[in-house]
C-alpha positions as CSV (number, residue, x, y, z in Angstrom):
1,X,-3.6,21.5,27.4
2,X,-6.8,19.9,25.7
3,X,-6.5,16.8,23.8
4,X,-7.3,16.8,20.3
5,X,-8.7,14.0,18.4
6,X,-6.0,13.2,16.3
7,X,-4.0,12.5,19.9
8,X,-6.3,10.0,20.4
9,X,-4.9,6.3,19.6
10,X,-7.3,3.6,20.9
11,X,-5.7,0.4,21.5
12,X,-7.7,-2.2,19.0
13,X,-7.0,-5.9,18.7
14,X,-7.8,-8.3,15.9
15,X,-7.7,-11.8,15.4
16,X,-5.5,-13.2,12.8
17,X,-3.8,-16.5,11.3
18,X,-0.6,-17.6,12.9
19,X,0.7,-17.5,8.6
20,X,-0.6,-14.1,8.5
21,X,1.3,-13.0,12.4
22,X,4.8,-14.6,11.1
23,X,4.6,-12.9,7.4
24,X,4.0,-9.6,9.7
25,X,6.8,-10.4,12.3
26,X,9.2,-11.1,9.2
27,X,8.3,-7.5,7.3
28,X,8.5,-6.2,10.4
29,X,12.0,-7.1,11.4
30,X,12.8,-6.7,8.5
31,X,11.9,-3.1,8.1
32,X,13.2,-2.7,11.8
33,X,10.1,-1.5,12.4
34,X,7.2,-2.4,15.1
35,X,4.5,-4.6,14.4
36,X,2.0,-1.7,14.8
37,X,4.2,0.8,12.8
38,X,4.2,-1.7,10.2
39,X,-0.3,-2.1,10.0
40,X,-0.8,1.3,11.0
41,X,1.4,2.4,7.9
42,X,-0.6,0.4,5.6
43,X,-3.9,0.9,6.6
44,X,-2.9,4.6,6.4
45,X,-1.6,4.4,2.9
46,X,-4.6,2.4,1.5
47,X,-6.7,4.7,3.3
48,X,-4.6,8.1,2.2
49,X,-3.7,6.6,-1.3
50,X,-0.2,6.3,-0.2
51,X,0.5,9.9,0.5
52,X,0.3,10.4,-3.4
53,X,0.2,14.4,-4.6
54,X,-3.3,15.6,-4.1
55,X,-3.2,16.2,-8.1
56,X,-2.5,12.4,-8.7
57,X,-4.1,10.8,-5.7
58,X,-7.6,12.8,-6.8
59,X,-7.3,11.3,-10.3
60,X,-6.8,7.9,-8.9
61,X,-9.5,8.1,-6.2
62,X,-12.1,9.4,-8.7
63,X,-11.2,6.5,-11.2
64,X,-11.8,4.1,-8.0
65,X,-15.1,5.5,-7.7
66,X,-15.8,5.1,-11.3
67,X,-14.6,1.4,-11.5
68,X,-17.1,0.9,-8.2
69,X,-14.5,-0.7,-6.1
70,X,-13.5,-0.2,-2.9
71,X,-9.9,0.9,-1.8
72,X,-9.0,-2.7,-0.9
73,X,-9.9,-4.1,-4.4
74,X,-9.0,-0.9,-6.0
75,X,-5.4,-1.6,-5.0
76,X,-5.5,-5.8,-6.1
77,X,-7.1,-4.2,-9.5
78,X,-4.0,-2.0,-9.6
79,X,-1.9,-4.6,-9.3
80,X,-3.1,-7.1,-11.9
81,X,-2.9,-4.1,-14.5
82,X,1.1,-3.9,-13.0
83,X,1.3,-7.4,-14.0
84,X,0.5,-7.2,-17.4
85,X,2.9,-4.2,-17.7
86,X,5.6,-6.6,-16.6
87,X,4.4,-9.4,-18.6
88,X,4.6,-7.4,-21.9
89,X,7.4,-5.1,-21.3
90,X,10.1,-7.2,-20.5
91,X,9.7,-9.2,-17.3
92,X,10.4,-8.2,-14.0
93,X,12.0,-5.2,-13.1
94,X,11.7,-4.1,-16.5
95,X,11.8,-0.3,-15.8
96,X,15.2,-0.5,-13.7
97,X,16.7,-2.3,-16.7
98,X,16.0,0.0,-19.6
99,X,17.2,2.8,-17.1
100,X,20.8,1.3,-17.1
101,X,20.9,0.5,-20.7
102,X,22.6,3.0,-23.1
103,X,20.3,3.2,-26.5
């Protein structure tokens, strides 16, 4: 049976700190998962938009491209407007507390 490309899995290495190797060994073990499960997921969710509905993950890309930002920054951008949601809503985990109030 021919191969196809997505088959295919090249074996790449990279160079990285010993800091950045242990935080990976610890999310790793942690998630009981492999070292390369664990970067291959990521690098698949930046570059898939974390598997997001095509409705949302459209949206999201197009506003990337408006902002003129790469997916890398896109995401740190994302995350500093996260911040100020918990900053002014309540703190962390804001959203998990109002769900187990009763107003």
């Amino acid at each position: 049976m021919p191969r196809t490309p997505t088959d295919e899995k090249p074996v790449i290495s990279f160079r990285m700190s010993a800091e950045l190797t242990g935080w990976l060994r610890h999310i790793s073990v942690t998630r009981q998962w492999s070292m390369n499960a664990f970067v291959v997921a990521a690098l698949d969710g930046l570059r898939t938009c974390w598997k997001l509905p095509a409705m949302i993950a459209d949206v999201i890309e197009a506003d990337r491209k408006a902002m003129g930002m790469d997916q890398l920054d896109y995401v740190g951008h994302l995350l500093a407007r996260r911040y100020n949601e918990i900053r002014d809503q309540g703190g962390p985990g804001f959203e998990k507390k109002s769900k187990g109030s009763k107003r």
